[in-house]
C-alpha positions, 0 to 999 in steps of 0.5 A, a space after each residue: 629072413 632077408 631073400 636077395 635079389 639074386 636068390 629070387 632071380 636064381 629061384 625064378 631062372 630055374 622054374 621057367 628053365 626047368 632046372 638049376 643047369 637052365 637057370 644058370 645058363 639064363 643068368 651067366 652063372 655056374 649051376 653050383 650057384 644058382 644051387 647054393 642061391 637056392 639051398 640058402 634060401 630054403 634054409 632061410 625059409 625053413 622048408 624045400 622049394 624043390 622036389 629033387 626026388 626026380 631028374 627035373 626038380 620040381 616045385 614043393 606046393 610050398 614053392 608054388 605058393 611063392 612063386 606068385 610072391 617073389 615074381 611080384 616082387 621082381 616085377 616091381 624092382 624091375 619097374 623101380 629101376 626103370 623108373 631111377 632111370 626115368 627121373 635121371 633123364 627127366 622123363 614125365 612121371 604123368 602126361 594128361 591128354 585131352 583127345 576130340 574123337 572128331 579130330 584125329 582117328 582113334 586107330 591112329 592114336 592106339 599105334 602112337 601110344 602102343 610106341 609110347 608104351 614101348 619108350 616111356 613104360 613108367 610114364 602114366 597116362 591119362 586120356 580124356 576125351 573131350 568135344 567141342 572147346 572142352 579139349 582146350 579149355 581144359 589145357 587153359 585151366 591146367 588140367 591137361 598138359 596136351 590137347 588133340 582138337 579141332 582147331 578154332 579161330 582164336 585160342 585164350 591166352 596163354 594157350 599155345 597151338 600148332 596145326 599138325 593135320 587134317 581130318 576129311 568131314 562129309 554131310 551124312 544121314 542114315 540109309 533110310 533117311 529121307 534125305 538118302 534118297 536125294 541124288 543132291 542136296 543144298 542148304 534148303 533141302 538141309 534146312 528141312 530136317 535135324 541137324 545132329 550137332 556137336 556141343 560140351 558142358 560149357 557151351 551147351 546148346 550152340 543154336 546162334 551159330 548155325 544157319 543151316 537149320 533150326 531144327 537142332 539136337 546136341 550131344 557131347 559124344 561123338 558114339 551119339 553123333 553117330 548114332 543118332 544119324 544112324 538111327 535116322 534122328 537127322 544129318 550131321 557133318 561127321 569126320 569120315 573116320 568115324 563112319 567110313 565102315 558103317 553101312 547104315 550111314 551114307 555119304 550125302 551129294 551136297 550142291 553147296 560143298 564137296 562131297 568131302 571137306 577138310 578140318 584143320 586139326 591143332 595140338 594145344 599146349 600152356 605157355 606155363 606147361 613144362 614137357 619133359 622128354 615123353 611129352 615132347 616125344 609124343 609132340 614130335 611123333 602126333 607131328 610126323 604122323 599128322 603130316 602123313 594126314 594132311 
């Protein structure tokens, strides 16, 4: 018993349809094909598909059974063709993304990838979120083909970068923190309270660059970060998108800075990475959006 393609298509055309006249309609048919389609697929299978007992013809429980089966069954043609189509025009089959959440806006990263989906619907993706070098560090040792990071003054070699935007960074603490109440505060105010830090496995804790305070908490997260000052723990600097709709943190008056401050934000690639058309699409497209960022 072998169904072909177009006896499923036919039998999936007049479910959604209603009947055999709206299926043929649907694919460009006569309804005495899409009902001969149909018949030579019950005799195949040896029981009706339809109930024709009525005006509409129904589907049998037989019928019902199937029809789960058989639009798996097209779903993944469908995808099997895109995916002929994808290799012919040398798309990716995979792209791993390393993504620091302190340096580009995660809304922002959603409507890219929502386009992505749209072009490249057989690329996989994975996305690791990564803090501190980690972004880059992964890129050097081949586990990631891109990096999103905060940029750093001297990457490895063999690591390639391009400065595409800026993310805004403030001095912030928790409403009911002590510093909350200073209508400005300088380096020696800072230097009496916690400072939240970020960090990531390899580093560990940061403490020799960092002249602001010595009182000093780490976290590989930026959700913790921004917990911890919520909750009042200490004073972090914070990228402003990751706070701007939270009432519980505030904007600290800083003597020794503006109250905002920019970040310069890299894309990181190898040397030896080879992007196919999606990876240098989704390049291109963290380009364009990073200039309306900047």
């Amino acid at each position: 018993m072998n169904f072909s393609l177009e006896q499923l298509e036919a039998f999936t055309a007049a479910v959604e349809n209603g009947s055999f006249s709206g299926a043929a309609r649907k694919l460009g048919k006569a309804q005495s094909s899409i009902s001969g389609l149909i018949t030579n697929m019950e005799i195949d299978a040896g029981f009706d598909l339809f109930d024709r007992s009525s005006r509409s013809p129904s589907l049998t429980q037989e019928g019902k059974i199937l029809l789960r089966e058989i639009k798996a069954v097209l779903k993944s043609h469908d995808h099997l063709v895109k995916k002929v189509d994808s290799l012919i025009r040398q798309v990716d089959n995979e792209i791993k993304i390393a993504f620091d959440e302190l340096s580009f806006p995660r809304g922002i990263l959603l409507k890219i990838l929502t386009d992505f989906e749209s072009k490249f619907p057989t690329t996989s993706l994975l996305l690791m979120n990564c803090s501190h070098n980690e972004a880059y560090q992964l890129v050097q040792n081949g586990k990631a083909d891109l990096a999103i990071t905060l940029a750093v003054q001297d990457y490895p070699e063999g690591v390639l970068f391009k400065g595409f935007a800026h993310v805004q960074y403030s001095t912030v603490v928790g409403i009911d923190h002590e510093l909350a109440n200073i209508p400005a505060v300088g380096p020696e105010e800072l230097a009496q309270f916690r400072h939240i830090r970020i960090t990531d496995s390899e580093s560990g804790f940061r403490t020799y660059d960092s002249d602001l305070s010595t009182n000093i908490w780490f976290t590989d997260t930026s959700s913790m970060m921004v917990d911890l000052v919520s909750q009042g723990f200490g004073w972090a600097e914070l990228p402003i998108h990751l706070f701007e709709h939270r009432a519980d943190i505030k904007r600290l008056t800083t003597r020794h800075q503006a109250v905002s401050f920019t970040q310069n934000v890299d894309m990181v690639w190898s040397h030896d990475a080879s992007l196919g058309i999606a990876g240098e699409w989704l390049v291109d497209e963290f380009s364009r959006i990073g200039k309306t960022l900047i």
